[in-house]
N, C-alpha and C positions, 0 to 999 in steps of 0.2 A: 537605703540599700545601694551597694557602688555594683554597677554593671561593669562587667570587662568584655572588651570586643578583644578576639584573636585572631589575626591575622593570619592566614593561612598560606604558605606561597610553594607552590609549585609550578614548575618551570616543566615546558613542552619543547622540543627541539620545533625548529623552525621545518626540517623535512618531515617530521610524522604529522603538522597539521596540514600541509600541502599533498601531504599520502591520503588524508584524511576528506580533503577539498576534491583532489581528483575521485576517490571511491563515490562520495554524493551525487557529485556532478553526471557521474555513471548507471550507481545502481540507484540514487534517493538514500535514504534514511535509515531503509531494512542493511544498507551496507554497512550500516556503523555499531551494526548491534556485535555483542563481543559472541565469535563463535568459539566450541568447542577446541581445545586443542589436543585431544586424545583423537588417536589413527582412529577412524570408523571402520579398515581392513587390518587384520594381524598379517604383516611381511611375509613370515617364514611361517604359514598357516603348515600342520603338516597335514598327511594324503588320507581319504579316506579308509588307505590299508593299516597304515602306521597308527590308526586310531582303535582302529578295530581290534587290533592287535594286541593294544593297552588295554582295549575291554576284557579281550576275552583273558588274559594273563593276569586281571585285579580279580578279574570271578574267579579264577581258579584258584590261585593263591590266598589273594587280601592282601596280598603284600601293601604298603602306599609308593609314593613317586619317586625317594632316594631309593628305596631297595626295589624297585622293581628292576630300575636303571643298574643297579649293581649287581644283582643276580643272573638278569639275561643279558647286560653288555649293553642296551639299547643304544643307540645312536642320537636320538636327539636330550633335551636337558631335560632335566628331575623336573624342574618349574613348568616345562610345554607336555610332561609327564603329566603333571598336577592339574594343567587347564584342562585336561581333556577327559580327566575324573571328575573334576569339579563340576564341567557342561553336561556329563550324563550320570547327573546327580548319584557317584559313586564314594563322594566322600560324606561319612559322617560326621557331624559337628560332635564334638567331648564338650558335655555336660563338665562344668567346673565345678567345683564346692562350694561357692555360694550360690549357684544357681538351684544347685540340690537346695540347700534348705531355703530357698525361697517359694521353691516347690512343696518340701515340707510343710514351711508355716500354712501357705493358701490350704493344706490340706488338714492341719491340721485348727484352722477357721472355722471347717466345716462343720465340728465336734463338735456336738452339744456337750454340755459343762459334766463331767464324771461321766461321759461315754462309754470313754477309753481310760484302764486303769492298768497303770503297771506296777508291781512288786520287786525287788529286787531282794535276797537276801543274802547277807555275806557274813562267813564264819568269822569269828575272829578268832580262830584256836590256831593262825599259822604265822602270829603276831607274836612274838616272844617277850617283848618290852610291857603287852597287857594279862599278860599271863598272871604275873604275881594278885594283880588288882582285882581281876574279875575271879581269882579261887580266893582271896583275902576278903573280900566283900560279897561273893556271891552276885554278880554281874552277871547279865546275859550271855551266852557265848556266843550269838551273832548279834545281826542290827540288821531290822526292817528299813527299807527307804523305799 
């Protein structure tokens, strides 16, 4: 069996390891761990009115965040619209069509075997091409399924 060693080479600029030497030298160790780099405060957070505002205008209406903004003018954007539905859990998730029937099947697991029975029955007299066949042969005029 041939073994292959790979060489891996990556190159450090000579001032990030010296950023890297003063950080230790200062804080130890915990300085070198990789921190978050998403804000912990949102900037342009808006006021406790301007939210209120959005509440009470989503209970009255339903509207969501582009047309609430386009029906009453609001001032700030559809998306700090949308944060502010989203934090006081006003937005609904939509159920997609696979998730329905994945919901279906689990429910339909639960069924003991001939539970649940369904019938369907459909005419066939508004079929013109089996017309000849089924009054020539005397054929069913529907079908069971």
């Amino acid at each position: 069996m041939v073994e292959r060693y790979y060489e891996i080479k990556s190159y450090v600029n000579v001032k990030m390891v010296l950023e890297w030497v003063k950080i230790y030298q200062c804080v130890g160790l915990a300085g070198l761990k990789d921190l978050p780099r998403s804000p912990k405060l949102i900037r342009n957070k808006l006021s406790s009115e301007k939210t209120e505002l959005i509440i009470k205008l989503r209970e009255i209406t339903g509207f969501g965040a582009k047309r609430l903004k386009r029906e009453f003018n609001l001032p700030m954007s559809s998306g700090a619209i949308y944060r502010v539905l989203k934090e006081n859990g006003l937005i609904k998730r939509v159920k997609r069509k696979y998730q329905k029937k994945r919901e279906l099947r689990k429910e339909k697991e639960k069924l003991k075997p001939f539970e649940l029975i369904q019938m369907d029955i459909k005419y066939l007299d508004d079929m013109p091409e089996f017309f000849k066949y089924y009054s020539k042969y005397k054929l069913p005029r529907y079908q069971i399924t």
